[in-house]
C-alpha positions as CSV (number, residue, x, y, z in Angstrom):
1,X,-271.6,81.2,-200.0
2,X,-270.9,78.7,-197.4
3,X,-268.2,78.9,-195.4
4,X,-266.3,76.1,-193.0
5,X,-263.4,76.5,-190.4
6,X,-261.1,73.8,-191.0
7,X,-259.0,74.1,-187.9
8,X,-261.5,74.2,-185.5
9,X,-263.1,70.4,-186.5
10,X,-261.5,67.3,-185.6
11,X,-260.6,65.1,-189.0
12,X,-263.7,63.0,-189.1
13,X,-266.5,66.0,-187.7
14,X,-265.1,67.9,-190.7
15,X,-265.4,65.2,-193.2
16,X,-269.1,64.7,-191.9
17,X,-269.6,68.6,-191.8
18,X,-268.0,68.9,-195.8
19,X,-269.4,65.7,-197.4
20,X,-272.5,65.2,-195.8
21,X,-273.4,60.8,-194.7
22,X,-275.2,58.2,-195.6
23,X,-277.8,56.9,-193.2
24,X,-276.0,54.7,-190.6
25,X,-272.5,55.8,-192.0
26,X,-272.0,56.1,-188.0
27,X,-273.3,56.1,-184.3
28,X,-276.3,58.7,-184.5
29,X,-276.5,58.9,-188.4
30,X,-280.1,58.4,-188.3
31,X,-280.6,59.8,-191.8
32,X,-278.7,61.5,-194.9
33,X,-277.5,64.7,-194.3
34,X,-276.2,66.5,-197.0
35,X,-273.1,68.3,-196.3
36,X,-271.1,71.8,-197.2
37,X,-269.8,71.0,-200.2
38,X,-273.6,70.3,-201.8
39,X,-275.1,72.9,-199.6
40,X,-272.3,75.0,-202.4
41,X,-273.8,74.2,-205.4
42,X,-273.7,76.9,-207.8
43,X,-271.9,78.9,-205.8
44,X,-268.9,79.4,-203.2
45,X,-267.4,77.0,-200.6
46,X,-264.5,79.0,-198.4
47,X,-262.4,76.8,-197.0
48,X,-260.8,78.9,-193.9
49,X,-257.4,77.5,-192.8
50,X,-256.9,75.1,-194.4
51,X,-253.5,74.5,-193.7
52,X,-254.4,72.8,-190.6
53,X,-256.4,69.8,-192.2
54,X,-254.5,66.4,-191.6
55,X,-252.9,64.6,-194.6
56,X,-255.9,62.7,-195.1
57,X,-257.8,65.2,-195.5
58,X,-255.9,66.9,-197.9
59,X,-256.0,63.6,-200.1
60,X,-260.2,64.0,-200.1
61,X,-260.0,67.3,-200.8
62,X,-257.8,66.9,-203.8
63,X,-260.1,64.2,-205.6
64,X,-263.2,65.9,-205.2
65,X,-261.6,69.2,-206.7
66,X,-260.0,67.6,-209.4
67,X,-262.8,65.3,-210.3
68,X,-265.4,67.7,-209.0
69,X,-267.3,65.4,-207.3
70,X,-268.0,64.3,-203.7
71,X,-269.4,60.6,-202.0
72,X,-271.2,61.3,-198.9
73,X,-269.6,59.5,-195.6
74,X,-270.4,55.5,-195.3
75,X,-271.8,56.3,-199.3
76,X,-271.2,54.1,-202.4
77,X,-272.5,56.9,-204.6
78,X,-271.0,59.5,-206.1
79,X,-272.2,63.2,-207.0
80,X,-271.2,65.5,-209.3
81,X,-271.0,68.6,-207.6
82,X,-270.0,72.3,-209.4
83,X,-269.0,74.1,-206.6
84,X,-265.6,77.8,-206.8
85,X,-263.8,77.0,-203.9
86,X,-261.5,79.7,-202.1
87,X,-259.6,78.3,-199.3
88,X,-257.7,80.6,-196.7
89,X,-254.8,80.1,-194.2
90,X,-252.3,82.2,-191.9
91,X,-249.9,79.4,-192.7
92,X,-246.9,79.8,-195.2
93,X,-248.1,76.9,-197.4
94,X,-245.0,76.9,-199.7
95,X,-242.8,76.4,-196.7
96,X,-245.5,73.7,-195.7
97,X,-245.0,72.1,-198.7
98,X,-241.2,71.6,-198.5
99,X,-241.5,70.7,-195.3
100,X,-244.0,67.7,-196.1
101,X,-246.6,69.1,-193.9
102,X,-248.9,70.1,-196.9
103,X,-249.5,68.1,-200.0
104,X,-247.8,69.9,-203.5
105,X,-250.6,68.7,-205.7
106,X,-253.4,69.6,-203.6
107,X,-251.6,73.3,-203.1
108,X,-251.1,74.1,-206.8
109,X,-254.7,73.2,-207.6
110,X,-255.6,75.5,-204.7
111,X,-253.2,78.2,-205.5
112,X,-254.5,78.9,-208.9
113,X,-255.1,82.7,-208.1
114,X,-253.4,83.5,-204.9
115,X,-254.5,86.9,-202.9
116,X,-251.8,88.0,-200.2
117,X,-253.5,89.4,-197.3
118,X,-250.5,92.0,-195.7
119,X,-250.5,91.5,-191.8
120,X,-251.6,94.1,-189.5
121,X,-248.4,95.2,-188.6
122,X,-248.4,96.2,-192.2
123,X,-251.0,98.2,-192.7
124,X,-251.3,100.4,-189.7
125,X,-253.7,103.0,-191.8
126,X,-256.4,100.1,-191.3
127,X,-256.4,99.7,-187.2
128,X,-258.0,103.0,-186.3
129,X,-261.0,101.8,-188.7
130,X,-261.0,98.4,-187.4
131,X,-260.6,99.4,-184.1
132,X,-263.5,101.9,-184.0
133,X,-266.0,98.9,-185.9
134,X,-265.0,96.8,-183.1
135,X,-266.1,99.4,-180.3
136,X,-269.3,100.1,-182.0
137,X,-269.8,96.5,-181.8
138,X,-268.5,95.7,-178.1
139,X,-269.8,98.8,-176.9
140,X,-273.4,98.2,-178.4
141,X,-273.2,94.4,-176.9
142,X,-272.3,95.8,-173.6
143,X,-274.9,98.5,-173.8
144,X,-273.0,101.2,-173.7
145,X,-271.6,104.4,-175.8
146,X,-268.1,105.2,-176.3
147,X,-265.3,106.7,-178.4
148,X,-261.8,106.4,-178.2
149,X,-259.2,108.9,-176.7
150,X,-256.4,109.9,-178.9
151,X,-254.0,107.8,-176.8
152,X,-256.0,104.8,-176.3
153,X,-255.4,105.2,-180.6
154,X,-252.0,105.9,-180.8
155,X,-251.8,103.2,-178.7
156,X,-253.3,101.0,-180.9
157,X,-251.6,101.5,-183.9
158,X,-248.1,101.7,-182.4
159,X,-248.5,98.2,-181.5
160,X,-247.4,95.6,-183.7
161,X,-250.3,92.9,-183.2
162,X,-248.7,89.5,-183.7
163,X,-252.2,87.7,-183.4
164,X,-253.5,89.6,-186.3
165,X,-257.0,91.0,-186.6
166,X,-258.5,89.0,-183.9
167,X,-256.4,90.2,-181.0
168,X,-256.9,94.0,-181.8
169,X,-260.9,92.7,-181.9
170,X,-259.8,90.9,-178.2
171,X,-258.3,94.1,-176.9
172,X,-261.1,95.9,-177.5
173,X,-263.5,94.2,-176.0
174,X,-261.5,93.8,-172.6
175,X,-261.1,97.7,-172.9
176,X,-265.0,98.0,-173.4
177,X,-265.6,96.4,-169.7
178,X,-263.1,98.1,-168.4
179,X,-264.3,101.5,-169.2
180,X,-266.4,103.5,-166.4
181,X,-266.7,106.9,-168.6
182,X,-267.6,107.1,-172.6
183,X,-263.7,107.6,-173.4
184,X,-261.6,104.7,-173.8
185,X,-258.1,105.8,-172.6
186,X,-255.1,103.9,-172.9
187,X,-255.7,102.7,-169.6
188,X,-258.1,100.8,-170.8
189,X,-256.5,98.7,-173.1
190,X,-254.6,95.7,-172.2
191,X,-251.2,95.8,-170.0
192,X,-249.6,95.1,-172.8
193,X,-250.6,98.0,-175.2
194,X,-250.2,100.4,-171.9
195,X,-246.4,98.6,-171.8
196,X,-245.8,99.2,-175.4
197,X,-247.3,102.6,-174.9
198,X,-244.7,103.5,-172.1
199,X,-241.4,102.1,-174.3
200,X,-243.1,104.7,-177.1
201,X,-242.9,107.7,-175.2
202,X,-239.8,106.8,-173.4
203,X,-238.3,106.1,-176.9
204,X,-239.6,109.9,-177.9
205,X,-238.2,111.7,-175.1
206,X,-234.3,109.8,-175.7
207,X,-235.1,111.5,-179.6
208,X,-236.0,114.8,-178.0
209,X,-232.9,114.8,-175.9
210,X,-231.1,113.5,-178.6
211,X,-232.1,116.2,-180.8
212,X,-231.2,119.2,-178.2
213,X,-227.9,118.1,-177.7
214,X,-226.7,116.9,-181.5
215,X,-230.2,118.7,-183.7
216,X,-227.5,121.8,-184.7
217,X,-224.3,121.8,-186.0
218,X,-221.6,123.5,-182.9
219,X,-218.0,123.0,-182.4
220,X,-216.7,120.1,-181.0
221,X,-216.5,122.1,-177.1
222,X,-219.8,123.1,-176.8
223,X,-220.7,119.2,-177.7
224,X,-218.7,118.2,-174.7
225,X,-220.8,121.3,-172.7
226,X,-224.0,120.4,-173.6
227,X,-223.3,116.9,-172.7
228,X,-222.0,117.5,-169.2
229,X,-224.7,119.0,-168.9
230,X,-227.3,116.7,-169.8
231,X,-225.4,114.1,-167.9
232,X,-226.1,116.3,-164.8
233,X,-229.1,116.4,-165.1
234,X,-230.0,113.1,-165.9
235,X,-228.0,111.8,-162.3
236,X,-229.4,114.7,-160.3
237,X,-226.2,116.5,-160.1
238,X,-224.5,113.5,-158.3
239,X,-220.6,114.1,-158.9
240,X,-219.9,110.5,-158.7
241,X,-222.3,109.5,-160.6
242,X,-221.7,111.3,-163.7
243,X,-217.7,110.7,-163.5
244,X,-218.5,107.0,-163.9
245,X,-221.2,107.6,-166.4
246,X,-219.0,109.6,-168.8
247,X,-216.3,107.5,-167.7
248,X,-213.4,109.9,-166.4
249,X,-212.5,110.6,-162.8
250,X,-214.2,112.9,-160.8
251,X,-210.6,115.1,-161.0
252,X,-211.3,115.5,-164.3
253,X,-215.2,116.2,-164.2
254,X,-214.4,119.2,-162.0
255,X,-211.7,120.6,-164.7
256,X,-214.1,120.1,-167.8
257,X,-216.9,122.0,-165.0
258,X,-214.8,124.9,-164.5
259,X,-213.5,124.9,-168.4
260,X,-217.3,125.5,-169.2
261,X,-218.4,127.3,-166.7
262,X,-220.4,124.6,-165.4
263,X,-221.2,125.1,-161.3
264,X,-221.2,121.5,-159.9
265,X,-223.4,121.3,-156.8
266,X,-222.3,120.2,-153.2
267,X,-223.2,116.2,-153.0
């Protein structure tokens, strides 16, 4: 199995690095040097995002899996090489395609069995695993021992990583060096997650009041009592306030207090 990231070579490293060269194919190409695609033979060659290779690129890698063969760079020779090649990208490649960014032929003789990989926004089950192999790891690098709090956890899976596996894998490690006792809390992850965090429980408390004022089924005057009162309490009993909150004048505010029995502090 050998394995090559396409987006992190410039065009003509990654041609050296996939098809090998021919002595003196270039500056410093003091002998042959077989490349990825033999080093394959007889087995896998994974081909990780490919979607970023140029369109030159794409034409090389077309040929040699059509014709299953490869020439070495600055090479007259060709070699028959038999080589299952799985490629990988984050990009939509269909849209790619219709867009002219990605070559149609060299996608449908990629996309002969095509695996979808949900993101991890999708599959929230999977971060407390993830996120626990990537402590063991960060932790063990930083020579130290650590679990994880249950709200550094929740934390984790209420966020929606956008970056994908890598930036849960990121957040981790930052929380790792952050940590002075074996628990990582929340406030140990990154601002972020501790932001999201906050919107979470702010968002569960507005369901909990929710609930107490609408989670039963009363008459239409004990509605308007129960929210009075929760309008009260959220202003700190300021008269003003509420009148312009519930939007009625504070004339008005007094008679609905004294219709419920509601005492109105002195302001």
């Amino acid at each position: 199995f050998v394995a090559v990231n396409c987006g992190a070579l410039t065009e003509t490293l990654l041609e050296a690095e996939l098809f090998g060269h021919a002595r003196g194919a270039f500056t410093g190409a003091v002998g042959e040097r077989k490349g990825l695609w033999e080093e394959a033979e007889g087995g896998t060659l994974f081909l990780d995002e490919v979607g970023e290779t140029s369109s030159a690129m794409q034409v090389k890698f077309l040929r040699s899996l059509q014709e299953g063969e490869i020439r070495r760079v600055g090479s007259t020779r060709t070699m028959q090489i038999d080589a299952r090649v799985v490629a990988a990208t984050n990009r939509d490649l269909e849209a790619e395609v219709k867009a002219g960014k990605f070559r149609e032929d060299l996608y449908y003789r990629l996309s002969v069995f095509t695996l979808r990989v949900p993101p991890l926004r999708e599959r929230a089950s999977d971060i407390p695993l993830l996120a626990e192999r990537f402590l063991r790891t960060a932790a063990e690098n930083a020579g130290k021992r650590l679990h994880f709090a249950e709200d550094a956890l929740a934390a984790l899976k209420a966020y929606k990583w956008p970056g994908n596996v890598r930036e849960p894998e990121s957040a981790v490690e930052y929380a790792v060096l952050r940590a002075r006792a074996r628990i990582v809390g929340v406030e140990d992850l990154p601002p972020k997650l501790e932001a999201e965090d906050a919107q979470h429980a702010k968002g569960r408390a507005g369901n909990s009041n929710l609930a107490a004022l609408y989670g039963d089924l009363v008459t239409l005057d004990e509605l308007e009592r129960r929210y009075l009162l929760h309008v009260l309490e959220q202003v700190g009993s300021n008269r003003s306030r509420a009148a312009e909150i519930m939007g009625i004048d504070r004339r008005t505010l007094y008679r609905m207090a004294q219709r419920f029995g509601v005492k109105l502090s002195d302001e």
